[in-house]
C-alpha positions in Angstrom: -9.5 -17.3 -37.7 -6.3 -15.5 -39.5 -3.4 -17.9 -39.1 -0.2 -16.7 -37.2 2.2 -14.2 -39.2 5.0 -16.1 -37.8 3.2 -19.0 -40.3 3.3 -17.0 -43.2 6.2 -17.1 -44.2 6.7 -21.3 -43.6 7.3 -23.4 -47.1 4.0 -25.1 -47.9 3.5 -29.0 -48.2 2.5 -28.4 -52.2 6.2 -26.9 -52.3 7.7 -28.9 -50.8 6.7 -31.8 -52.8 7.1 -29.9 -56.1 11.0 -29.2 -55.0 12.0 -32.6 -56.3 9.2 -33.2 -59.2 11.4 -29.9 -60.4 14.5 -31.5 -60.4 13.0 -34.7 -62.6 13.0 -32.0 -65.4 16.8 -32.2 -65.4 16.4 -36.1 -66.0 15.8 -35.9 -69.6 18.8 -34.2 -70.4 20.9 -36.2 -68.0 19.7 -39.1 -69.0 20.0 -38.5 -72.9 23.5 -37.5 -71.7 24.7 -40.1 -70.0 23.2 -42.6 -72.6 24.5 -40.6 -75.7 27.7 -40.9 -73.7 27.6 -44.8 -72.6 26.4 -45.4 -76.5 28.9 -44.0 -78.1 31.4 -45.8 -76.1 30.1 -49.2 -76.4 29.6 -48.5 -80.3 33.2 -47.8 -80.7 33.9 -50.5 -78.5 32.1 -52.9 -81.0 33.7 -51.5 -83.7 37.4 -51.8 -82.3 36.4 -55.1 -81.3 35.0 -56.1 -84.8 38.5 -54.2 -86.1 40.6 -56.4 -84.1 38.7 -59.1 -84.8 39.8 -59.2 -88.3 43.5 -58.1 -87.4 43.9 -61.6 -85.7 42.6 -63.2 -88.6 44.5 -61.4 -91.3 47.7 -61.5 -89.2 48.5 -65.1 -90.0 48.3 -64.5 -93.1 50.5 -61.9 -93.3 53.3 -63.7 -91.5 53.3 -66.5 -93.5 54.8 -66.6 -97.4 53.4 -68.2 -100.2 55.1 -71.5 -102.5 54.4 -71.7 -106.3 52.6 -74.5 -106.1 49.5 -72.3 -104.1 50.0 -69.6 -106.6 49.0 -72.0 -109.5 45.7 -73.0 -108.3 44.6 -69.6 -107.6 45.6 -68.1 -110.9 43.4 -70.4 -112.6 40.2 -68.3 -111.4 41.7 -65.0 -111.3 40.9 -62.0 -113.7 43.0 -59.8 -115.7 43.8 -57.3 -112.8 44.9 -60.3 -110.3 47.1 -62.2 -112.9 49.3 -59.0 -113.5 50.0 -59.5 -109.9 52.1 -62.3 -109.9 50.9 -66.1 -108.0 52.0 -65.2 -105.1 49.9 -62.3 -104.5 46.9 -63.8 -106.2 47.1 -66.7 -103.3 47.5 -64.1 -100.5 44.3 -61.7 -101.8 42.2 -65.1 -102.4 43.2 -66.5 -98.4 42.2 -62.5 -97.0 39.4 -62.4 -99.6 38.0 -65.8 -98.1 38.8 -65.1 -94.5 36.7 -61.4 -94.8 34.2 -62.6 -95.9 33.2 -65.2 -93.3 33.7 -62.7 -90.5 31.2 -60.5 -91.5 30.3 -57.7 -89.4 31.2 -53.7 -90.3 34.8 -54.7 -90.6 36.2 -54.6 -94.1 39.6 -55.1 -95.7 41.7 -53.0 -98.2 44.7 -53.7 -100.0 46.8 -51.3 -102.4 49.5 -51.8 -104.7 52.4 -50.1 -105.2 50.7 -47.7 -107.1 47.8 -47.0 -105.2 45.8 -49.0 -106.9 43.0 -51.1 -105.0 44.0 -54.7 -105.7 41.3 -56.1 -103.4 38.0 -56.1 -103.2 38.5 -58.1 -105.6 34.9 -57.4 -107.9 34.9 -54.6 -110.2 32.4 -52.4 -108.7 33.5 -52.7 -105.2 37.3 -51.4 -106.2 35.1 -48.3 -107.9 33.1 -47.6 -104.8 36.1 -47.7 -102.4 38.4 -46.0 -104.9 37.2 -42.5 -103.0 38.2 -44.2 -99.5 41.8 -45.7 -101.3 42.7 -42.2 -102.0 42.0 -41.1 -98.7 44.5 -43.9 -97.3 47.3 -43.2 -99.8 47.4 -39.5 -98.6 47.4 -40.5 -95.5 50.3 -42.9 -95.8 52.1 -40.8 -97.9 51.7 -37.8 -95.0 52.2 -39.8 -92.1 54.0 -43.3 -93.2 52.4 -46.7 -92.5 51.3 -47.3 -88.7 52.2 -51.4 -88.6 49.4 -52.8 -86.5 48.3 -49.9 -84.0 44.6 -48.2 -84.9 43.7 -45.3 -86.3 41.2 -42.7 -86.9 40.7 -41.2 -90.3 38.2 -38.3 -91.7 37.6 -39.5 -95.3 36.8 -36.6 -97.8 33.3 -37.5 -98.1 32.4 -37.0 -94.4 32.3 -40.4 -93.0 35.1 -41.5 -90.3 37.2 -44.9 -90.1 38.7 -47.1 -87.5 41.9 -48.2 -89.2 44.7 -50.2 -88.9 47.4 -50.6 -91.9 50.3 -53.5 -91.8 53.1 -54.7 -95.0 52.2 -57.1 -97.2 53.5 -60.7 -96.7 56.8 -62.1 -98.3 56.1 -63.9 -101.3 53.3 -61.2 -102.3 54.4 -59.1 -104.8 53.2 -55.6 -106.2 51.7 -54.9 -102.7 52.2 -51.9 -100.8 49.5 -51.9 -97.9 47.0 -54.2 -96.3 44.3 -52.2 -94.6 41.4 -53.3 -92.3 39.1 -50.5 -91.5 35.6 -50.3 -89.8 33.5 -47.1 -90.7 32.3 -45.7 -87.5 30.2 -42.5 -89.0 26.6 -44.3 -88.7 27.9 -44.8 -84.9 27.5 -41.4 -84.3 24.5 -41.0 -86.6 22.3 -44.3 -84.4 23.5 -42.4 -81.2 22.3 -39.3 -82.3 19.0 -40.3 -82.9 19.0 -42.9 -80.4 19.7 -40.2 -77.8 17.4 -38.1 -79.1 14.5 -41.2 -78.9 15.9 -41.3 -75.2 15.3 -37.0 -74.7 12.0 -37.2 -75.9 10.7 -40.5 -74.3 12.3 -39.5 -71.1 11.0 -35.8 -71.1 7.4 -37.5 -71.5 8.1 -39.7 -68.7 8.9 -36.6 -66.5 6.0 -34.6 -67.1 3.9 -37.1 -66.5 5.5 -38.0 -63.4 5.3 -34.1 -62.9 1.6 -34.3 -63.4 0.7 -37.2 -60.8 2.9 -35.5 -58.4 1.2 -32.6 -58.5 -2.1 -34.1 -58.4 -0.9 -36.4 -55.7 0.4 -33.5 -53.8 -3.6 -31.6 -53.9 -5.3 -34.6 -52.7 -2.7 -34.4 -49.5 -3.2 -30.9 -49.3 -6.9 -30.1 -49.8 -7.5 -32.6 -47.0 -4.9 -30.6 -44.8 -6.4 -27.5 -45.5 -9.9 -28.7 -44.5 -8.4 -30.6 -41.6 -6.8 -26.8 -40.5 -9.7 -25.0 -40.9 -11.6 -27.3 -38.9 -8.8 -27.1 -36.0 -9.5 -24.0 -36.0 -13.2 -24.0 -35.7 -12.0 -26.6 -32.6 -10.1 -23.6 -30.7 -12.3 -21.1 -31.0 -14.9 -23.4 -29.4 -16.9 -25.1 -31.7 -16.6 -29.2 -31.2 -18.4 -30.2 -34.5 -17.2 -33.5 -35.6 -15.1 -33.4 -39.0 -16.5 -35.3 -42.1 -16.5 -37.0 -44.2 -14.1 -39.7 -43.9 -11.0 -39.6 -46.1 -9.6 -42.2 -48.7 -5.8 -42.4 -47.3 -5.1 -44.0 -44.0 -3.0 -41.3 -42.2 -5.5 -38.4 -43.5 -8.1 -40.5 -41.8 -5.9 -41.7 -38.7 -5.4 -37.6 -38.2 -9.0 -37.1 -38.7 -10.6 -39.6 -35.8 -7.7 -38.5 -33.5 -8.8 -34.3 -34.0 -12.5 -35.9 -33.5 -11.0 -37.7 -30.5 -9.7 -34.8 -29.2 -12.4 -32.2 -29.8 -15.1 -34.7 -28.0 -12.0 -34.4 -25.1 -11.8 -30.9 -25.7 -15.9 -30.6 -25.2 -15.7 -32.7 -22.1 -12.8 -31.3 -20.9 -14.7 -27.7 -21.1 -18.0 -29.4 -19.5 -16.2 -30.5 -16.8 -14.7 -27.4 -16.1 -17.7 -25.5 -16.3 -19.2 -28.1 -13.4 -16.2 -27.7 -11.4 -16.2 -23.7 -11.7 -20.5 -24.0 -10.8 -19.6 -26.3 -8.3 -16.8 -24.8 -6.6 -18.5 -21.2 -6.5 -21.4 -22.9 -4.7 -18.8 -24.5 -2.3 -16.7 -21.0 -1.4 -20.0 -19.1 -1.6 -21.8 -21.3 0.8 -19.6 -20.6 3.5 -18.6 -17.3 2.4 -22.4 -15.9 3.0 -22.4 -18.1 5.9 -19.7 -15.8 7.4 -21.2 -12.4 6.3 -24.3 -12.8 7.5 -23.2 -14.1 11.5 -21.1 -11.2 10.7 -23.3 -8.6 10.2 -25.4 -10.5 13.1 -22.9 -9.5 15.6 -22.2 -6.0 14.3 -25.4 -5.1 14.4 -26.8 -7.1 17.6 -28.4 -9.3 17.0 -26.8 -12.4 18.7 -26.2 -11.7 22.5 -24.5 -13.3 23.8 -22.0 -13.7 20.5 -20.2 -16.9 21.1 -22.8 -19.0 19.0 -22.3 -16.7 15.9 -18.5 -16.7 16.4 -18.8 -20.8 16.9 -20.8 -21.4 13.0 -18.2 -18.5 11.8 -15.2 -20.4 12.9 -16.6 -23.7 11.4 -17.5 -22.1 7.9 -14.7 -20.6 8.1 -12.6 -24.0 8.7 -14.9 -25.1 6.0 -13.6 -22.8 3.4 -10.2 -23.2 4.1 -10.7 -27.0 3.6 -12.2 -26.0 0.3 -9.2 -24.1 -0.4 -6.5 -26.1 0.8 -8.0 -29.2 -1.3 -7.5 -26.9 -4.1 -4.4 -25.9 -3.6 -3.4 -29.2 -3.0 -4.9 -30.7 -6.4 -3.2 -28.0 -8.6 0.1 -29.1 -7.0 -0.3 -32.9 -8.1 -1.5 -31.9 -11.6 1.1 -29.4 -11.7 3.5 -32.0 -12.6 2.9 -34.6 -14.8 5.6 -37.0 -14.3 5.7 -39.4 -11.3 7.4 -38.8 -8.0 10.7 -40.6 -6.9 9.2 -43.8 -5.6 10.7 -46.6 -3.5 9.6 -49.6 -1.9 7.1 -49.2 0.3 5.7 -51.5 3.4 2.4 -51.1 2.4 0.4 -52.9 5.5 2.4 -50.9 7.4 1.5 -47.6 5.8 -2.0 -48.7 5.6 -2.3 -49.6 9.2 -1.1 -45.5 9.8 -3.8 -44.2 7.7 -6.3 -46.1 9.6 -4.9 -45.3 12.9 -5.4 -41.7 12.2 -9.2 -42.5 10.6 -10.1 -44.5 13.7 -11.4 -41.3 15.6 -13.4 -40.0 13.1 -14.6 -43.5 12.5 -15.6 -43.6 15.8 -17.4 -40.8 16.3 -19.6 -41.8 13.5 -20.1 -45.2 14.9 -18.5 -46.9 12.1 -15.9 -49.7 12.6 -12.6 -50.4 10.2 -11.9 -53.5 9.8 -8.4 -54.5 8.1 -7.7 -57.5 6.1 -3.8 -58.0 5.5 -2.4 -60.8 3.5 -0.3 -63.4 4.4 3.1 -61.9 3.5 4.7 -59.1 3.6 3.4 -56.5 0.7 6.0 -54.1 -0.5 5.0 -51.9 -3.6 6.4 -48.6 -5.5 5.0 -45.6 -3.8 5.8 -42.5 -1.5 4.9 -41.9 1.8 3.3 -38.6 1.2 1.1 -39.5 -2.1 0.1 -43.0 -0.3 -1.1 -41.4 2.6 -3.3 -38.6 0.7 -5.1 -41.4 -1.6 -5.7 -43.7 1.2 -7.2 -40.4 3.8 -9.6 -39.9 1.0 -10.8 -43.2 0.2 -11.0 -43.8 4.1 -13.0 -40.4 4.9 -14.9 -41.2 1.6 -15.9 -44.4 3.0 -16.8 -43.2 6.8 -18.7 -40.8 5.3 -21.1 -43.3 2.9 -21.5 -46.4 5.6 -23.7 -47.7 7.9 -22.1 -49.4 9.9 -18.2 -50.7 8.5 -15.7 -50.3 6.0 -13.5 -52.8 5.3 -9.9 -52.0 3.8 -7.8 -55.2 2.0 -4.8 -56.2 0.4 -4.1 -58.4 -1.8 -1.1 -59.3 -4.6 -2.3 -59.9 -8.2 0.9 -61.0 -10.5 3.4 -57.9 -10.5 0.2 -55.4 -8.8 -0.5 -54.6 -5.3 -3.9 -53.6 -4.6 -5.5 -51.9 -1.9 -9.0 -52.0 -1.3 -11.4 -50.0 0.5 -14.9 -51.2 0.7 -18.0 -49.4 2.9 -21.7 -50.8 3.5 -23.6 -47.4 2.3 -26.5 -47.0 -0.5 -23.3 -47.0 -3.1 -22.9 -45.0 -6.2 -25.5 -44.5 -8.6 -25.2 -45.4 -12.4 -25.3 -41.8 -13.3 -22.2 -40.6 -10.7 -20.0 -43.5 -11.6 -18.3 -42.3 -14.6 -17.7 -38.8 -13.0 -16.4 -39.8 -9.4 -13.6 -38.8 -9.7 -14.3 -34.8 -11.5 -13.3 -32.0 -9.3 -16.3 -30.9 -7.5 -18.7 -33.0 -9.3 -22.3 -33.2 -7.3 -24.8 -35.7 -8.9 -28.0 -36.9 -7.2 -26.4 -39.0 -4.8 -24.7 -36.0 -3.2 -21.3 -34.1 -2.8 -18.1 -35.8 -4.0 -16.1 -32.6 -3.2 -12.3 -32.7 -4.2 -11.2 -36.0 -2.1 -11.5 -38.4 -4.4 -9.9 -36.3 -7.4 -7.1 -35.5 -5.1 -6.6 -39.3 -5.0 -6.8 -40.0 -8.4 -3.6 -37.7 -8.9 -1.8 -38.4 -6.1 -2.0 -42.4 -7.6 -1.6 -41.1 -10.8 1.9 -39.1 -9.5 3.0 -42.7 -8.4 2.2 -44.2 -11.8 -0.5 -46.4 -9.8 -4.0 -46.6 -10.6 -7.6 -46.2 -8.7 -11.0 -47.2 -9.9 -14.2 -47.2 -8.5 -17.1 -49.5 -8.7 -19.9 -50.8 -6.3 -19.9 -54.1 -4.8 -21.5 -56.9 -5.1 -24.4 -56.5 -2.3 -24.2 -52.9 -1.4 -21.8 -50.1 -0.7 -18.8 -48.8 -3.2 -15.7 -50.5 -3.4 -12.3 -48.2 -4.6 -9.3 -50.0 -5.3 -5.5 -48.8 -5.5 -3.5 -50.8 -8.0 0.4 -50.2 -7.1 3.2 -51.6 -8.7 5.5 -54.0 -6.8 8.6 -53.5 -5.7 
């Protein structure tokens, strides 16, 4: 069966799923984004933290001067380069030298003479390698002029960058021209770099992969679907094969036993219509031929006098219209599906109407009515109209079936009112009993007609419920379950 154009066009489960796998191959470069951001932010962090770190420890010693007395004990372990210096200055590069070096860290200090010279580090082969770094600084200062305290950013001339910060030498130290603490930051770009890179790669692995299960994720959904469409197709065009195998995920099953569900309804649904079609020909032709042939009797003459053909053509035709009017009736209570405006109802009193008007019929059947009422007064949800049509059918259902009495009940279970209509006949057989209440359903125990399916709905329109059973000795016992009022 070719699906419906309108269809076409609709955006497939597979695509719809795929939509936001899609957008996960924007979350490596997002990602690598925001971390190469957030990195690089925390890393200069660090290093302005480590920077200022060693400001407030060099600080103190900057504000404070220096007596002879210190001088003398640190000239006695200075070199050449330090002595020239004066005491003074010899005590102030030992007390920065000491107080460096037990930070640790990326932080490092720098101190030029008034020449340019680098006076501290204080070894030999660290002045040579930070000579290159010196220069840089005295370019700088003479450019731009000493910045006392406040950071800044310098571009050495062999490519790496510095967080710096450059104050005056203390009073009492001599020769001195700047004291600079710098942190190199270049290898913090250089880690982020790759780091972020790390973060693209493992990241874009992550996605595809994720990409992958979705999309196999997304065919076992699918393939299921489609088999499940194809087979709901199969279902309207008429063929009520059962769907298997089962399937592995809950709701693909769930959906599976309720299409099953349904196409076993479907099949039944169709049976029963077919019945009710066979049996509701046979139940207009009956008559209809009936009719025609006393017809045809008359015309041509062959009943004289006529009034006995006209009698059996008056009844058949009564018959049909009963037929007819049943129908009519029954389409108009499945009609609509929703249940009627109900209001409390006296329901002995209602009852007690019913079988007043059943009485005569009763009677001319010999069969007695005999009604049991309860001790109170019984008041339930119902209509007029819809009470009165279940409880004619169950009472001409039951003069028709008894021997010799039918006995009609009520009685109040918890929040129910029920109304029971029992009769003495031979009862329903085994076969019958599930299909009572079908439209035109005739099984071996005879012709249930429409009656008891008009019932069913009209209890049904008054959200009430009817069942049928047989009793205990003999006979068939239907019961009306109401809800009270």
């Amino acid at each position: 069966m070719s699906r419906p154009a309108e269809h076409c066009g609709r955006q497939r489960v597979l695509a719809r799923l795929l939509i936001p796998a899609v957008a996960l191959l924007l979350l490596p470069p997002l990602s690598c984004f925001v971390f190469h951001v957030s990195a690089t932010r925390y890393a200069y962090s660090e290093a302005e933290r480590e920077l200022s770190t060693l400001q407030q420890q060099i600080e103190p010693l900057l504000e404070s001067g220096f007596s002879e007395e210190g001088a003398d004990a640190s000239n006695s372990n200075g070199d050449g380069a330090a002595e020239a210096l004066g005491d003074s200055t010899q005590a102030f590069l030992k007390g920065a030298g000491v107080t460096a070096s037990q930070l640790g860290g990326n932080a490092r200090l720098l101190i030029l003479s008034n020449t340019m010279k680098v006076v501290y580090p204080r070894n030999e082969q660290l002045r040579e390698d930070v000579a290159p770094l010196a220069a840089d600084f005295a370019r700088y200062f003479q450019e731009n002029g000493a910045i006392e305290g406040d950071s800044i950013e310098l571009s050495a001339s062999d490519g790496e960058t510095y967080l710096a910060a450059s104050y005056d030498p203390p009073s009492g130290a001599h020769n001195l021209a700047h004291v600079v603490v710098y942190c190199p930051t270049s290898h913090i770009g250089e880690w982020v770099d790759a780091s972020s890179l790390l973060v693209l790669g493992v990241s874009s692995v992550f996605a595809l992969v994720v990409l992958v299960a979705l999309v196999a994720t997304a065919r076992s959904i699918t393939r299921p679907l489609a088999r499940l469409c194809r087979s709901a197709e199969r279902i309207g065009a008429g063929d009520f094969v059962e769907i298997a195998p089962t399937f592995g995920l809950g709701e693909l099953e769930e959906l599976r036993c309720s299409m099953n569900d349904m196409s076993r309804r479907l099949e039944q649904s169709e049976q029963s219509q077919k019945r009710f079609l066979e049996n509701v020909s046979h139940e207009l032709r009956s008559p209809l031929m009936s009719i025609g042939g006393y017809a045809q009797g008359i015309e041509r003459g062959v009943f004289d006098p006529p009034q006995h053909a006209a009698r059996v053509i008056m009844d058949e035709s009564a018959r049909l219209a009963e037929v007819v009017d049943g129908l009519l009736c029954l389409s108009r209570l499945e009609g609509n599906v929703d249940c009627a405006a109900l209001c409390p109802t006296d329901v002995v009193g209602s009852l007690n109407r019913c079988v007043d008007r059943a009485r005569g019929l009763a009677s001319s059947r010999g069969i007695s009515i005999e009604v049991r009422e309860p001790g109170c007064k019984a008041v339930a949800l119902a209509t007029d109209n819809l009470f009165d049509k279940v409880m004619d059918n169950l009472l001409s259902n039951a003069i028709r079936y008894a021997q010799s009495k039918a006995i009609v009940s009520i009685c109040e279970r918890g929040d129910r009112v029920e109304v029971t209509v029992a009769d003495d006949g031979p009862g329903i057989g085994k076969a019958d009993l599930p299909h009572v209440f079908e439209r035109c359903y005739k099984g071996e125990g005879g012709h249930f007609g429409l009656g008891l399916s008009i019932a069913q709905s009209a209890a049904r329109r008054m959200g009430a419920s009817l069942s049928a059973e047989n009793g205990s000795s003999q006979g068939a016992t239907f019961t009306l379950s109401l809800r009270r009022a």
